[in-house]
C-alpha positions as CSV (number, residue, x, y, z in Angstrom):
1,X,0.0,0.0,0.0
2,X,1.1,4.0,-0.9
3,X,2.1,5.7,2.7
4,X,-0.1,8.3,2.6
5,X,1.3,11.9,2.9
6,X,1.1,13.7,6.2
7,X,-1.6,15.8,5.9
8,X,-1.1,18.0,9.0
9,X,2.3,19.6,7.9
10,X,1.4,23.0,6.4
11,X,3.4,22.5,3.1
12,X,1.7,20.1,1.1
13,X,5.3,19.4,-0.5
14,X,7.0,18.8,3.1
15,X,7.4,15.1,2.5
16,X,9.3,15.8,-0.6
17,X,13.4,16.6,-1.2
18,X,13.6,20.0,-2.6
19,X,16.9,20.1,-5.9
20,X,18.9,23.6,-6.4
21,X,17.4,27.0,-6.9
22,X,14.4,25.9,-8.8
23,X,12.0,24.2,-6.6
24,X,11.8,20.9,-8.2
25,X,10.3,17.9,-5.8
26,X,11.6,14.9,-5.6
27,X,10.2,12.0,-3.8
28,X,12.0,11.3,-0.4
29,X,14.7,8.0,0.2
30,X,12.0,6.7,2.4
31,X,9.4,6.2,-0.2
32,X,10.9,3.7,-2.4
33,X,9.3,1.6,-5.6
34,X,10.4,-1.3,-3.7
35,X,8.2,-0.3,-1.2
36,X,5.2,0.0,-3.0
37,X,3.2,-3.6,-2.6
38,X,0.6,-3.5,-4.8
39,X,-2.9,-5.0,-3.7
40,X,-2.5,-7.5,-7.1
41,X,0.9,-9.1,-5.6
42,X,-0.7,-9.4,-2.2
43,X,-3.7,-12.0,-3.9
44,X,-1.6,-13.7,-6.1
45,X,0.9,-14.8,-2.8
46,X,-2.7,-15.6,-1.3
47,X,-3.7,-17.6,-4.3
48,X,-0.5,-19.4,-4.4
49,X,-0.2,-20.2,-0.4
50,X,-4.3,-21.5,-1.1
51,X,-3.0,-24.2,-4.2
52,X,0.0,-25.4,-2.4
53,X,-2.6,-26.0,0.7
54,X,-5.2,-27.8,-1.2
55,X,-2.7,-29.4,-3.4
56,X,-0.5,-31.0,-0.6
57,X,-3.2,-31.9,1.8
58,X,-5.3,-33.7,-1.1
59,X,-2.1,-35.3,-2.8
60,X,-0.7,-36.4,0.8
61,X,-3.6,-37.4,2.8
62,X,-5.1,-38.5,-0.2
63,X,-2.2,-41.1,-1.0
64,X,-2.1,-42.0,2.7
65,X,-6.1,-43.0,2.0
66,X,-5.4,-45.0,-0.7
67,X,-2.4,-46.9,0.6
68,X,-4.3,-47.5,3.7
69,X,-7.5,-48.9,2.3
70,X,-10.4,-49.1,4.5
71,X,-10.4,-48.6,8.2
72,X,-9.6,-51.7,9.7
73,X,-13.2,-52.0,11.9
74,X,-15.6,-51.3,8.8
75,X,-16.2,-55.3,9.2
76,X,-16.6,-55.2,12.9
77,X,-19.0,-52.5,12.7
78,X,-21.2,-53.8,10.5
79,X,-21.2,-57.0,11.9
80,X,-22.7,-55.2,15.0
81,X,-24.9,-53.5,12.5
82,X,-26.7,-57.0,11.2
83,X,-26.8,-57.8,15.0
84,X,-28.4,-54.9,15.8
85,X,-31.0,-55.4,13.2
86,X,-31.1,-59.5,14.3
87,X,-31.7,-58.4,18.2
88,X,-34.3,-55.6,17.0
89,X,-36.1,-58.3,14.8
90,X,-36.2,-61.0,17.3
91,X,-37.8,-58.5,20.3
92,X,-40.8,-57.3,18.2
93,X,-43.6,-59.6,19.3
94,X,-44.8,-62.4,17.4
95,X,-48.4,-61.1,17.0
96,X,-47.1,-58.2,15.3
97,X,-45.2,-59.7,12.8
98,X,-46.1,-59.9,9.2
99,X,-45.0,-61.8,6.1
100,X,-44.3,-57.9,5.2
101,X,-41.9,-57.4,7.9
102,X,-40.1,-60.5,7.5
103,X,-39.4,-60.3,4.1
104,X,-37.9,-56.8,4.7
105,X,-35.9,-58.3,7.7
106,X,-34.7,-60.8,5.1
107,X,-33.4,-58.1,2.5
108,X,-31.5,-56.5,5.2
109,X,-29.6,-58.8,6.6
110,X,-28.8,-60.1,3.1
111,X,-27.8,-56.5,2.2
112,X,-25.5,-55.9,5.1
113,X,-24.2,-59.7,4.2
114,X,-23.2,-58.4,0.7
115,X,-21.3,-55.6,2.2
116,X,-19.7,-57.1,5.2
117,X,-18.3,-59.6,2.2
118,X,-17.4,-56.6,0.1
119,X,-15.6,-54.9,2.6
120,X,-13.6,-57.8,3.2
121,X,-12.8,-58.2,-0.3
122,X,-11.6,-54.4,-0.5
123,X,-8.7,-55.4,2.0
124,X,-7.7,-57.2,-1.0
125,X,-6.9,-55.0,-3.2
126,X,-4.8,-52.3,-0.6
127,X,-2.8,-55.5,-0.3
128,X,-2.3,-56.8,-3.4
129,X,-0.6,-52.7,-3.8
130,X,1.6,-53.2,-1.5
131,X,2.5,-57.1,-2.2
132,X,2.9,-55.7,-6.0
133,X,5.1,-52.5,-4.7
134,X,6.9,-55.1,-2.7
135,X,7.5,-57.1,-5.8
136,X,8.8,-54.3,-7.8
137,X,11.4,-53.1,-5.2
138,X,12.5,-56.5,-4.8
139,X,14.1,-56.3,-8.2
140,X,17.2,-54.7,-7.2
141,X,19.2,-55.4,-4.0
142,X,19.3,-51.3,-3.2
143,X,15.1,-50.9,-3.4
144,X,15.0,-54.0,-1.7
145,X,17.3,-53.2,1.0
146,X,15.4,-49.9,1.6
147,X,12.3,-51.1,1.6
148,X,13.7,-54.0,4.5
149,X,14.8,-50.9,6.3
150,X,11.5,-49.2,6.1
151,X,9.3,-52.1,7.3
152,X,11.9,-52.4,10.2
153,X,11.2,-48.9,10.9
154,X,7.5,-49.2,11.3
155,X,8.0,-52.6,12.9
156,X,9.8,-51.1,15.9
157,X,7.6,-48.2,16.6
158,X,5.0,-50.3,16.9
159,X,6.5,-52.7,18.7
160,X,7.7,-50.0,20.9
161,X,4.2,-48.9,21.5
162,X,3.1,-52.7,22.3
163,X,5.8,-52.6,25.4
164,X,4.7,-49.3,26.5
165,X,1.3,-50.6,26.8
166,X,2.2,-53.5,29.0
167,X,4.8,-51.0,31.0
168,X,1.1,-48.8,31.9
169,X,-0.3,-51.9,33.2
170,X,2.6,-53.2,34.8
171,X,2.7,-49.5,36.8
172,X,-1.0,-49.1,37.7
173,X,-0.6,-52.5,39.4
174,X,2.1,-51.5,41.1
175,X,-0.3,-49.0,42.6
176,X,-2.8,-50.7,43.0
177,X,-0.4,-53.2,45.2
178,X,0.9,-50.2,47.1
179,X,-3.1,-49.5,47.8
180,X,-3.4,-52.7,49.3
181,X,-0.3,-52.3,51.3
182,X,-2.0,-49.6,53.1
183,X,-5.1,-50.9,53.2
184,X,-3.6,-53.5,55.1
185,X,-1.6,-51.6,57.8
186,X,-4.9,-50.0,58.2
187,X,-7.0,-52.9,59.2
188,X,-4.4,-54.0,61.5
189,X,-4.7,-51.3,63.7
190,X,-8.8,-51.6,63.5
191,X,-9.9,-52.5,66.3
192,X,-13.0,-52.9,65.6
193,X,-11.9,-55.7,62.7
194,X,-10.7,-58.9,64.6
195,X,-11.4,-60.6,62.1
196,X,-8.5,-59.0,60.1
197,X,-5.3,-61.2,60.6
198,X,-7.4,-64.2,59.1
199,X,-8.7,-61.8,56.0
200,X,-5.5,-60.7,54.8
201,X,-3.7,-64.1,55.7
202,X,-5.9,-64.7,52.7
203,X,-5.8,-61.9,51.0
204,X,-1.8,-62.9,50.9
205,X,-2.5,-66.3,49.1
206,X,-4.5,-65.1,46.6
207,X,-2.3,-61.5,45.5
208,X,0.6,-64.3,45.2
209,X,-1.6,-66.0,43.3
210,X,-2.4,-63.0,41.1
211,X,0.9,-61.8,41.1
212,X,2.1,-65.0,39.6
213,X,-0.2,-65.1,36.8
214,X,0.8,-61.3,36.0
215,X,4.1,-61.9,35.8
216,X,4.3,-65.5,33.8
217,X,2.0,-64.3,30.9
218,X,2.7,-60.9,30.7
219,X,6.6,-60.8,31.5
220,X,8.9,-59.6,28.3
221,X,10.5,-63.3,27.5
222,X,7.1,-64.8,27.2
223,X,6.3,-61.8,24.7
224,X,9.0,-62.5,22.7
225,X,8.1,-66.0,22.5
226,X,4.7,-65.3,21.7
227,X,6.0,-62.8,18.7
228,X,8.6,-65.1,17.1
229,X,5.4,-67.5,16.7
230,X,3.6,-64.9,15.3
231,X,6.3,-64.2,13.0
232,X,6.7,-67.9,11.7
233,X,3.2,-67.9,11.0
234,X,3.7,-65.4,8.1
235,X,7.1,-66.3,6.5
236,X,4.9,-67.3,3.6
237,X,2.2,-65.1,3.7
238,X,3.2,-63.3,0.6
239,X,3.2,-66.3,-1.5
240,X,0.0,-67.7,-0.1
241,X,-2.1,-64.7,-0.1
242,X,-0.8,-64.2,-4.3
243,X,-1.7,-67.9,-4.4
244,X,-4.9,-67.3,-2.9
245,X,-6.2,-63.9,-4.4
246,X,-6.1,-65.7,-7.7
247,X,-9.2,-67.7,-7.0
248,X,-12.5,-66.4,-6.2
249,X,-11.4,-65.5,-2.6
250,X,-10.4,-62.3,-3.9
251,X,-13.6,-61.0,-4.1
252,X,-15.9,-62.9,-1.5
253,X,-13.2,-63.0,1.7
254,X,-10.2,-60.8,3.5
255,X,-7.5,-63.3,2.6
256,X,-4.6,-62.2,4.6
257,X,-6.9,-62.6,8.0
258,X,-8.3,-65.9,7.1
259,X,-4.7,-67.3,6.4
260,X,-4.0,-66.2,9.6
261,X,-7.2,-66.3,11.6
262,X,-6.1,-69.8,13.3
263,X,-2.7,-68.6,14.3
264,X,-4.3,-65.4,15.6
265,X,-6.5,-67.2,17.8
266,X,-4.1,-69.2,19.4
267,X,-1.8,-66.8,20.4
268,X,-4.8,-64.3,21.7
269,X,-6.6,-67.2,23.7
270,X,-3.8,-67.5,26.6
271,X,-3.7,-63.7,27.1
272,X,-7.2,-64.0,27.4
273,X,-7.5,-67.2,30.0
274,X,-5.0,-65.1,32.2
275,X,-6.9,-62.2,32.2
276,X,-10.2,-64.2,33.0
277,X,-8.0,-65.6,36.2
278,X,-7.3,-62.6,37.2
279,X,-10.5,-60.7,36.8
280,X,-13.1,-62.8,35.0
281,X,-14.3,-62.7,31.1
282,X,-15.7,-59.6,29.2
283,X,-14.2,-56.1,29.4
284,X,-14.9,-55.5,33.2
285,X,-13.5,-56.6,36.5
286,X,-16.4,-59.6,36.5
287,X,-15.0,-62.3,38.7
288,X,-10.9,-63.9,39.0
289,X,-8.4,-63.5,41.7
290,X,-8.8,-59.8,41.5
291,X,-12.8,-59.6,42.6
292,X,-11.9,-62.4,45.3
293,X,-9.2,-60.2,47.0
294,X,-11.6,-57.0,46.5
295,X,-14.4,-59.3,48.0
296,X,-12.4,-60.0,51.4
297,X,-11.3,-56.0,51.8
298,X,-14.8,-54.7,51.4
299,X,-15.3,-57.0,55.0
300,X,-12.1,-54.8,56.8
301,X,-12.4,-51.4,55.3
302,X,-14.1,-48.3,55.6
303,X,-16.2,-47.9,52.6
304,X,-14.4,-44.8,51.1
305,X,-11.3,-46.6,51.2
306,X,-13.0,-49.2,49.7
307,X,-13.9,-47.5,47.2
308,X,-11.0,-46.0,46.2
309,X,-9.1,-49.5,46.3
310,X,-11.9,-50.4,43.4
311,X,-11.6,-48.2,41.2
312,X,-7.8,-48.6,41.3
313,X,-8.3,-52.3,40.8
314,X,-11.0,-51.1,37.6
315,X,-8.2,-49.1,36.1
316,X,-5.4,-51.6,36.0
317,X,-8.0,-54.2,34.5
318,X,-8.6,-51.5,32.3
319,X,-4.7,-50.9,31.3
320,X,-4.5,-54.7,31.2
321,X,-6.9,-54.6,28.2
322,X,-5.1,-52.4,26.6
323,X,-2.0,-54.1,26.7
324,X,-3.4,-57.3,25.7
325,X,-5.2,-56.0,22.6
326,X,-2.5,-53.9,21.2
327,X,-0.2,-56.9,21.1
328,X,-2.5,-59.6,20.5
329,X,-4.3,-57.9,18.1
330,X,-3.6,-54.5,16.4
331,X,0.3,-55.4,16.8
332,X,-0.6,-59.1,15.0
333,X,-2.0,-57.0,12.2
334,X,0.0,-54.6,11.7
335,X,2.9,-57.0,11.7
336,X,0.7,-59.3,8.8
337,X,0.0,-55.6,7.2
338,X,4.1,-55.1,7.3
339,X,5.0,-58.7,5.5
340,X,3.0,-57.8,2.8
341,X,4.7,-54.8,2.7
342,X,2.6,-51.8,3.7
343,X,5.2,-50.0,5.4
344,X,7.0,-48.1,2.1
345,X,3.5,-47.8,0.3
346,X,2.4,-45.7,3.5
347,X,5.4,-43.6,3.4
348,X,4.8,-42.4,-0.5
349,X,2.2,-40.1,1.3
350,X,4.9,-37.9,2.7
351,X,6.6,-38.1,-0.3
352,X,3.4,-37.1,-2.7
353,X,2.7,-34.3,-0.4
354,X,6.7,-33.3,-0.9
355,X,6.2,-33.7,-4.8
356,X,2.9,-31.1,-4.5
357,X,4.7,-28.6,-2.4
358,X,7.5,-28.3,-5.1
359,X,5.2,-27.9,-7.9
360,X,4.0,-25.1,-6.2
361,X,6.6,-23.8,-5.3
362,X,8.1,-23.7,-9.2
363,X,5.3,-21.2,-9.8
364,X,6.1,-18.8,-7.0
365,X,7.3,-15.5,-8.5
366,X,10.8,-14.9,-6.8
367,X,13.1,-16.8,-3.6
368,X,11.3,-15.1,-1.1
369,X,8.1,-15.8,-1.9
370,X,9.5,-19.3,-2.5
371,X,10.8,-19.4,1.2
372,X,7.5,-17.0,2.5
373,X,5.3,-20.2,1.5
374,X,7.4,-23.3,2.0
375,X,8.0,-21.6,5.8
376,X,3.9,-20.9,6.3
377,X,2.4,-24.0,4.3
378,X,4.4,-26.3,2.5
379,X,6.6,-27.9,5.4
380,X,3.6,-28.0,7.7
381,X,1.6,-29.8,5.0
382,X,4.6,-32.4,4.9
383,X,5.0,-32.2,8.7
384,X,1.3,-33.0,9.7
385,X,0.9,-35.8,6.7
386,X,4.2,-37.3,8.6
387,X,2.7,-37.5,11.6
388,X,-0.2,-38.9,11.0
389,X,2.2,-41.8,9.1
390,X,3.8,-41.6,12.6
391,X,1.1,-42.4,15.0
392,X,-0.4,-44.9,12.6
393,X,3.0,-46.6,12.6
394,X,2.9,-46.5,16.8
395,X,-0.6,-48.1,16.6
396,X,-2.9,-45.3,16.9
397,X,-6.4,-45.1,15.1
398,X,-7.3,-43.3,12.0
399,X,-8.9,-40.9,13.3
400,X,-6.9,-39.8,16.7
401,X,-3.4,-39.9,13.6
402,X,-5.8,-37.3,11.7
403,X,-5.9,-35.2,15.0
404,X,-2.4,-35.7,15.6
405,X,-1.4,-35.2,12.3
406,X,-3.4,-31.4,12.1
407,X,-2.2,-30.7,15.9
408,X,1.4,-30.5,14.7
409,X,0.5,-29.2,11.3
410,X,-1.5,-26.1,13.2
411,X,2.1,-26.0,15.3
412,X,4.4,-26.0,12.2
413,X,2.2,-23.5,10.9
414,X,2.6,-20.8,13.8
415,X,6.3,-21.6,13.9
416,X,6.9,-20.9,10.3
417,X,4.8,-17.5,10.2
418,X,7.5,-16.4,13.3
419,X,10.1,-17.5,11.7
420,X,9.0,-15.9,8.3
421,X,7.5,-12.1,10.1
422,X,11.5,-12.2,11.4
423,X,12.7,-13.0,8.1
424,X,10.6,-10.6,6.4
425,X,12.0,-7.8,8.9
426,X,15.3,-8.6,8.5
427,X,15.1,-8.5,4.6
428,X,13.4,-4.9,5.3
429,X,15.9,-3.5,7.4
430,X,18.6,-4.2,4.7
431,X,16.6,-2.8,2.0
432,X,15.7,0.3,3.8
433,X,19.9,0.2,4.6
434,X,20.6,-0.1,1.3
435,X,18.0,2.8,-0.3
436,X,19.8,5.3,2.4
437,X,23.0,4.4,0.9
438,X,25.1,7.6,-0.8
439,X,25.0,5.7,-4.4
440,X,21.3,4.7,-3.9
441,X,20.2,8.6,-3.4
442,X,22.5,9.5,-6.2
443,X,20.3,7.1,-8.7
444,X,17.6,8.7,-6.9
445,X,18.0,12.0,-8.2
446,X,18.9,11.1,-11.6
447,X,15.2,9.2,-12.0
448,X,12.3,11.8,-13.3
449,X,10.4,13.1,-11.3
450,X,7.6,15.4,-10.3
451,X,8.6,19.1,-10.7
452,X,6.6,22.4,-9.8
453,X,6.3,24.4,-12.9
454,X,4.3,27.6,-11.2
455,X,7.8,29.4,-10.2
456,X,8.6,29.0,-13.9
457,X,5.1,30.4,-14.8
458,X,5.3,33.0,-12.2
């Protein structure tokens, strides 16, 4: 924008240089052409920051969509779906039912059949990409060697995230024990408990019990174990699931997770048994060792402390859970996604989205508008498609890697405009050095300029 000329000095021609005896007006050092943004410049840098946006977001995330296939529970959930509709079916009375309404029950079903199958069958053909991919980089000894690398990459992130899982549990029961530890000193001194030697005589028996059980399923060298199994089981995966999509699989089943379903099974059912021994079946603290020992302190202890002891026990069932799923199954299937060889496939998002932001970038008028929008858009577009890659690798879901992924984006964002705004100044000051410069005002002068004819006329 033009500075405007200060319109309280008295002479109108006070913000101009005045040349020799004839008053001829020359626009001041300070007002510059370089300083003259015009409005046009300022939308096309807008335009330009707005394509590289869209353009990396859509080529990055887009890629990472594609690559990725479908969410991994869009069977579960509409397997819950057709039971939903099953358990709705079955509670409407008998009376009420018509050949109308059974016939319409009998479509739906059959439609949600057809798409649990076709969902299944879309697995398919994300793997098949990345068993092709695999293929192709096998060729030479270099792709092949970085594309090992890569998969061993994402392999130990998410392994990494399957210990951390078990170190939460392994913590909250170590608080949960120091809970019972005081609860214990406690009922001692109760006098009104007599009864409380023989309880926690008991209470010892079945923590050992529990402790036991903790630490021979759970412990790191039975996890290892359990994973070198798991790893056996898909030394020829890629060969059997090629075998396998040639048939009519392909289209009617998930063939990676039937090939493997068995093996799954088996390695999830132990974790499971334990976990019913130490606090029953389902997802809550139903019954086991745990409930036993909780049982016997509700008869010595106040009921707030009580209370508090249970709801310490519910959370370490809870980061029990956790731990058990993430290995025994989001870790199985990422590992069976890795073999086929999803891990460099995955990655090509971060380098579509590197590919978008350079096109864009070739159509930026001048270096600093290249660095302006790299700095404020570009490398947070990269940034938060990598971080979403990130989190998936560590075992995250889709849509908490999306948050993740535009949390540090919105961060990259913020730091680049800082670091830009002090860019920008510092490229100002030197310019504004340079135009007060003796040779600059001596080119100055020598340019054309406005002059005041009325003396002459006068």
């Amino acid at each position: 924008m033009i500075k405007p000329i200060n319109s309280v000095n008295k002479n109108p021609f006070s913000d101009f240089t005045v040349s020799g005896r004839i008053p001829e007006y020359y626009v001041s050092g300070e007002y510059t052409a370089d300083s003259f943004v015009s409005d046009e410049k300022e939308k096309k840098h807008s335009a330009l920051v707005w394509k590289i946006a869209v353009s990396a977001m859509t080529v990055g995330f887009g890629t990472l969509a594609l690559m990725k296939g479908l969410p991994k529970n869009t069977t579960q959930k509409l397997v819950k779906f057709k039971d939903y509709l099953t358990k709705k079916f079955h509670s409407v009375s008998e009376e009420i039912k018509t050949e109308n309404i059974n016939k319409k029950y009998e479509e739906s079903v059959e439609k949600v059949n057809k798409m649990i199958e076709k969902s299944q069958s879309l697995n398919n053909l994300g793997w098949i990409k990345d068993v092709l991919f695999l293929k192709l980089m096998g060729i030479n000894k270099y792709t092949a060697r970085l594309h090992a690398a890569i998969t061993k990459k994402f392999d130990r992130l998410s392994l990494k995230t399957v210990n951390r899982a078990y170190g939460a549990s392994d913590e909250s029961f170590e608080k949960l024990f120091g809970l019972m530890d005081a609860a214990a000193k406690s009922a001692v001194t109760d006098k009104s408990k007599p009864q409380a030697g023989e309880i926690l005589a008991r209470i010892a028996e079945k923590r050992k019990t529990m402790t036991e059980t903790l630490h021979n399923s759970f412990n790191i060298t039975e996890r290892t174990e359990r994973h070198g199994k798991m790893r056996d089981s898909m030394v020829n995966l890629v060969d059997d699931f090629l075998k396998e999509f040639r048939t009519k699989k392909s289209y009617k089943s998930s063939i990676a997770e039937e090939l493997l379903s068995e093996t799954k099974t088996e390695l999830h059912a132990p974790l499971l048994a334990a976990r019913a021994k130490i606090a029953g079946e389902g997802k809550t603290l139903s019954g086991g060792t745990l409930k036993e020992i909780l049982d016997l302190y509700k008869e010595i202890l106040p009921a707030d402390k009580f209370a508090k002891l249970q709801a310490e026990a519910a959370k370490s069932v809870k980061k029990l859970d956790k731990a058990i799923d993430t290995d025994a199954v989001e870790y199985f299937d990422k590992y069976r996604d890795l073999v086929l060889g999803c891990a460099p496939t995955d990655t090509l998002s971060v380098l579509t989205s590197l590919g978008a932001v350079g096109w864009g970038l070739s159509t930026a008028e001048d270096k600093n508008e290249k660095a302006s929008v790299l700095l404020k858009v570009g490398l947070p577009i990269v940034g938060s498609v990598a971080t979403t890659l990130y989190f998936t690798a560590r075992l995250v879901s889709g849509f908490k890697a999306l948050a993740y992924g535009a949390l540090s984006g919105f961060v990259f964002s913020q730091g680049g405009a800082i670091i830009d705004n002090f860019r920008q100044k510092h490229l100002n000051k030197l310019n504004l050095l340079a135009q007060k410069s003796p040779e600059n005002k001596e080119q100055s002068t020598k340019k054309g300029a406005y002059v005041d004819n009325s003396t002459k006329n006068g």
